[in-house]
SESE-673127 format. One line per 3 residues: number of its first residue (from 1); their letters; for each residue z, y, x of C-alpha. Coordinates in Angstrom, 3 decimals, padded with zeros to 6 digits. Each point is the difference from the previous one (the first is absolute). Last residue first. Layout:
REM SESE-673127
NUM	a	Z:Y:X  ... .
REM end
This chain:
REM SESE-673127
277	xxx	-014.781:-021.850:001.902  002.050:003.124:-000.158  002.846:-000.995:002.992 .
274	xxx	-002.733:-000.502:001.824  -001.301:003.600:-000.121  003.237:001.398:000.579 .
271	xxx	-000.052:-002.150:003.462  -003.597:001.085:000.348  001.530:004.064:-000.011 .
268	xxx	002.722:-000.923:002.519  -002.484:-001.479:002.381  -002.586:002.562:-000.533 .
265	xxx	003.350:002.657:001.211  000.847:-002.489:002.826  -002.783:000.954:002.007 .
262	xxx	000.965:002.978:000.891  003.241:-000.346:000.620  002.277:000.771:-002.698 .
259	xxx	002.293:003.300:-000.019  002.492:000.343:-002.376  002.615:002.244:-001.432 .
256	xxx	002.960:-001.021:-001.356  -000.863:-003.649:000.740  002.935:-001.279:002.438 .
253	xxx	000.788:-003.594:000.412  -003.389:-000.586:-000.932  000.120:-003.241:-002.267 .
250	xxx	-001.617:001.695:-002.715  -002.829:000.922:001.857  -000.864:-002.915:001.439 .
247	xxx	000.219:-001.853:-003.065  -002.299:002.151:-001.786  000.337:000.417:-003.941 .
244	xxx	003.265:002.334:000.182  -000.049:001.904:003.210  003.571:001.484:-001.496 .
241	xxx	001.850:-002.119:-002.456  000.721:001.679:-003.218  003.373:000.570:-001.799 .
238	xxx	-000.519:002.327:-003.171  002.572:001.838:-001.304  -001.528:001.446:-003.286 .
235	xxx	001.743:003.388:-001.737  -000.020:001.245:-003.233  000.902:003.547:-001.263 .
232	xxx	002.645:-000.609:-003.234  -000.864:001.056:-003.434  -000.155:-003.582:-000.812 .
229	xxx	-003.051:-001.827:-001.763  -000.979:-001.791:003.177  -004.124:-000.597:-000.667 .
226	xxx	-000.808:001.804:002.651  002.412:-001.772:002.865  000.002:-003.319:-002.134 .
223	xxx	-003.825:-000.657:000.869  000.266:001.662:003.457  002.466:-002.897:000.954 .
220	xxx	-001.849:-002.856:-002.096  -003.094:001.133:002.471  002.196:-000.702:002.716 .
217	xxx	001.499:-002.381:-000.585  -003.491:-002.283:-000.740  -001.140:001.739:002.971 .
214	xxx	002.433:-001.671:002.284  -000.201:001.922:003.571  001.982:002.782:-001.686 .
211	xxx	003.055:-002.222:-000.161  002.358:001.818:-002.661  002.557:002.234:-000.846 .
208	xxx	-000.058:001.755:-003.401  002.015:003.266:-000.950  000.848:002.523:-003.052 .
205	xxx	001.567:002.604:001.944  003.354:002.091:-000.481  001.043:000.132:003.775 .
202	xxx	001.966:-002.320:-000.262  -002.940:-002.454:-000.793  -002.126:001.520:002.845 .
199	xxx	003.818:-000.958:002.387  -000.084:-003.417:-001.797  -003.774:-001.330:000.947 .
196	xxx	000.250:001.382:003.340  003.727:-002.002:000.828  -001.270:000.951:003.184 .
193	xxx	-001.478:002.709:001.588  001.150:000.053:003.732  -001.010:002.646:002.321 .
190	xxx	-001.806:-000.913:003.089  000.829:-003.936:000.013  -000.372:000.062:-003.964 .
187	xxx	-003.788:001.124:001.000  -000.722:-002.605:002.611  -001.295:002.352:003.232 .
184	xxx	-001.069:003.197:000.821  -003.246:000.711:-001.340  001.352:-001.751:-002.989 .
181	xxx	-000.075:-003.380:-001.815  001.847:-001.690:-002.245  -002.802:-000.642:-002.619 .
178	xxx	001.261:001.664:-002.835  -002.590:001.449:-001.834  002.018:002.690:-002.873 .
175	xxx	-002.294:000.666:-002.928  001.346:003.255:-002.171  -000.865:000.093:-003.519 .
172	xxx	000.372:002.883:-001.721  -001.162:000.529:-003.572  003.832:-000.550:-001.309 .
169	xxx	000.884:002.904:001.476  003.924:000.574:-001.153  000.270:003.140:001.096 .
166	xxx	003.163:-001.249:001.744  -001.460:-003.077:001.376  -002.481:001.747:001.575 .
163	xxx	002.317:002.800:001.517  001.730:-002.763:001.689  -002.586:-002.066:001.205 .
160	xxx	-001.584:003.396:001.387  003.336:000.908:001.856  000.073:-003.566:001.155 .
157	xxx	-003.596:-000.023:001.915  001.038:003.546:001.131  002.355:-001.214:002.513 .
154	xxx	-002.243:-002.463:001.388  001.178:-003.355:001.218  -001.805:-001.950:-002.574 .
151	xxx	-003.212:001.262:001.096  -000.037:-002.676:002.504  -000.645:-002.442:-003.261 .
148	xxx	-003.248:001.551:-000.364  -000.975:002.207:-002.886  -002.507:-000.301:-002.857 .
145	xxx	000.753:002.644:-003.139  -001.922:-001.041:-003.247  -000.345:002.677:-002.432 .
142	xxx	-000.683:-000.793:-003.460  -002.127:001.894:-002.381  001.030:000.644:-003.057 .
139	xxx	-000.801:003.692:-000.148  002.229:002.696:-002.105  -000.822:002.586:001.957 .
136	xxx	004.241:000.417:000.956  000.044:-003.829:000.753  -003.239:000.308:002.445 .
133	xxx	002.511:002.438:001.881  002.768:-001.783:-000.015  -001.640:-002.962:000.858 .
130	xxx	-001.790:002.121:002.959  003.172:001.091:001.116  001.688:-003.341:000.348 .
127	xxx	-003.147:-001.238:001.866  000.163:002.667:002.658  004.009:-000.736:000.523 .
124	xxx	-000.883:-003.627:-000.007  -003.012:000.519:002.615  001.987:002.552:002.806 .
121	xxx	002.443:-002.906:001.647  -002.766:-000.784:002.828  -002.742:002.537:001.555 .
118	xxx	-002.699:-002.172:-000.295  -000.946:001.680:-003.087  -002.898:002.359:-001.622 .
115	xxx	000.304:-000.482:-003.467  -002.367:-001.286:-003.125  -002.379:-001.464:002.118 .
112	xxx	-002.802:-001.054:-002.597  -002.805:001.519:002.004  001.195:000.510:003.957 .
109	xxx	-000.730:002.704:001.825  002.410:002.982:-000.684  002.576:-002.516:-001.902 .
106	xxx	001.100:-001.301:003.369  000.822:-004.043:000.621  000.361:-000.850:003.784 .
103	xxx	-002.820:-001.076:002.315  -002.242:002.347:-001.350  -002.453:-001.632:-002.622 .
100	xxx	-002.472:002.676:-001.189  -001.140:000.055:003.218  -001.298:003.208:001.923 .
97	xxx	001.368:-001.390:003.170  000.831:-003.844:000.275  002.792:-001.648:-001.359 .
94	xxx	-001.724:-002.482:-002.128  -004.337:000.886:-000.572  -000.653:-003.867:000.261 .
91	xxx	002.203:000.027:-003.942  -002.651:002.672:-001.460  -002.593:-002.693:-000.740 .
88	xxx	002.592:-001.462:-002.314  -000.774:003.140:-002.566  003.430:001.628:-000.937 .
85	xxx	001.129:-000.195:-003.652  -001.397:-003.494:-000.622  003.795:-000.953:-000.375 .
82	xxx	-000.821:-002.814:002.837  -000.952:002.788:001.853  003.088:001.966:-000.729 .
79	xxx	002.485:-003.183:000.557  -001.923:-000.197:003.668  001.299:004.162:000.272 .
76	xxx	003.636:-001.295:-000.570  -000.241:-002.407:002.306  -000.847:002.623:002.631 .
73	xxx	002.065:002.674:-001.318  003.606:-002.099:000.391  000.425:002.246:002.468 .
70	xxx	000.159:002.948:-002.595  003.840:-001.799:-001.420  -000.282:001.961:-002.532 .
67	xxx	-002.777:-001.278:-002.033  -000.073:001.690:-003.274  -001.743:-001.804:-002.545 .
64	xxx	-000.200:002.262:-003.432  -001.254:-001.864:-003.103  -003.165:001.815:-001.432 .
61	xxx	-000.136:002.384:-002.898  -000.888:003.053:001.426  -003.415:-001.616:001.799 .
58	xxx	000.350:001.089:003.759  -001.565:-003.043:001.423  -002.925:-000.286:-002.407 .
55	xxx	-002.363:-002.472:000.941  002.214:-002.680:000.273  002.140:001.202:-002.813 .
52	xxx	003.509:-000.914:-000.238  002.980:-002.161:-001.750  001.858:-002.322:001.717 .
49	xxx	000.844:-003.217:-000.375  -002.084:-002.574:000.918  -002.558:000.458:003.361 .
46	xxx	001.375:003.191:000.870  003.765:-000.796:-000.119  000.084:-003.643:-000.122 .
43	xxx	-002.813:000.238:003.609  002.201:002.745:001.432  002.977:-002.700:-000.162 .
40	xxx	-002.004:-003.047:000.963  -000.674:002.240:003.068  003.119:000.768:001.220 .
37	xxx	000.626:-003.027:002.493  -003.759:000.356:001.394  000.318:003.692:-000.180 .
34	xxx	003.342:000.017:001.835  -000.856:-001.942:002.832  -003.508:002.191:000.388 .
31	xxx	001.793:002.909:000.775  -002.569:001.010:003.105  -002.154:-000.981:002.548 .
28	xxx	-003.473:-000.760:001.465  -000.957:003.071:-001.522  -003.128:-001.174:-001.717 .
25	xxx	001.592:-003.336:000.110  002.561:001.614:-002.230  -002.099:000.915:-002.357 .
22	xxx	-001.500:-003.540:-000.241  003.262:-001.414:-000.680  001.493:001.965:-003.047 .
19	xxx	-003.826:-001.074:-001.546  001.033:-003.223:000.144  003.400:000.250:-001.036 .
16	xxx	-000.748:001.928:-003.371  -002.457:-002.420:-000.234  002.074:-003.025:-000.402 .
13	xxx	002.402:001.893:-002.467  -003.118:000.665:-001.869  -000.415:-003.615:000.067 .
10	xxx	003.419:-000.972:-001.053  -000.906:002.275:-003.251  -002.786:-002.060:-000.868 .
7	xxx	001.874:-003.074:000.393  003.104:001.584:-001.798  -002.944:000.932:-002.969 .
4	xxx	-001.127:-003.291:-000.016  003.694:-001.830:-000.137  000.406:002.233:-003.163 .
1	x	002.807:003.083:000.278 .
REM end
């Protein structure tokens, strides 16, 4: 990738974040710490590598983007805008009735929401059928599977890594944000993950760990996930720091789920805004 097109892509990055933060001043809360740590992720994916029509959502030959963990909705929703597949004006509409942007991610209102998640361990199992199945009609597609690193302790998480790796579904790629967080605590202090890299290996997976607040790493990541000419499903680790691009937020001892004063939510937005000049 040229310096100007990492530039360009930092600055979708930039307003993935932004527009993350004005939904949640319309709710005065939410996930923000993982959309600012997740968002130069979303950005690669929508911005870079995948394939999709704004203005067709439901075009057959589009890269699948199933976001499992649905309370990742709200960043996922800014990588829509910034998709031009939802209009921006929609962002001030957040959580409230009638929206098209529920708090967490459901196919029934949402263009280009592929499954309805939120409840965690069910996106790998989805995404293994729906290689299968875009196998079977011959479609090369990819399908990209986004889970959260508290998804790990699922049951079904391993089932699906399993069958993957024995249909051999080389048009899987499953993204994996680790940023040590859950509702109840640090993640390995819940139920602890580690060696990641070597149980997805075991497992039968082609796999690439890397900091997912350097784009650079990340766009090389999804670069060798398509382009992998194995028959093996592919999976990204990526380590991300929650709140990332406000100071106060990333410091938060706890950032699960946030709630900012009210006038800290301008404050976090000129901060981002700085950073840009």
């Amino acid at each position: 990738m040229t310096t100007e097109a990492l530039v360009k892509l930092a600055k979708h990055a930039y307003h993935i974040r932004r527009y993350a933060l004005r939904m949640g001043e319309v709710q005065g809360q939410g996930y923000i710490g993982q959309a600012l740590g997740y968002a130069d992720v979303l950005a690669t994916a929508y911005c870079h590598s995948m394939k999709f029509k704004s203005d067709d959502p439901n075009w057959k030959g589009r890269d699948r983007f199933l976001l499992s963990h649905g309370h990742y909705a709200i960043a996922f929703y800014a990588a829509l805008i910034e998709a031009k597949i939802l209009p921006e004006n929609e962002l001030e509409t957040y959580g409230c009735d009638h929206s098209r942007l529920p708090m967490s991610g459901m196919t029934t209102y949402t263009p280009g929401m592929e499954m309805s998640g939120g409840s965690l361990g069910l996106g790998l199992s989805i995404a293994v059928g729906i290689a299968l199945g875009l196998r079977y009609q011959n479609n090369q597609a990819f399908v990209y599977n986004s889970m959260s690193d508290g998804e790990l302790d699922e049951g079904s998480t391993w089932e699906a890594a399993m069958a993957a790796s024995h249909h051999k579904l080389s048009n899987l790629i499953n993204l994996i944000d680790v940023n040590k967080q859950q509702a109840d605590g640090k993640s390995t202090d819940i139920l602890n993950f580690e060696p990641l890299a070597e149980k997805w290996e075991a497992f039968g997976w082609y796999i690439q760990r890397v900091d997912g607040n350097d784009l650079t790493a990340v766009v090389q990541a999804f670069d060798k996930a398509r382009h992998y000419e194995g028959d093996k499903p592919r999976v990204i680790i990526f380590d991300t720091l929650m709140g990332k691009g406000v100071p106060f937020l990333e410091q938060r001892e706890k950032n699960h789920f946030i709630r900012v004063d009210s006038d800290e939510w301008q404050k976090a937005i000129a901060i981002l805004d700085e950073s840009q000049q």
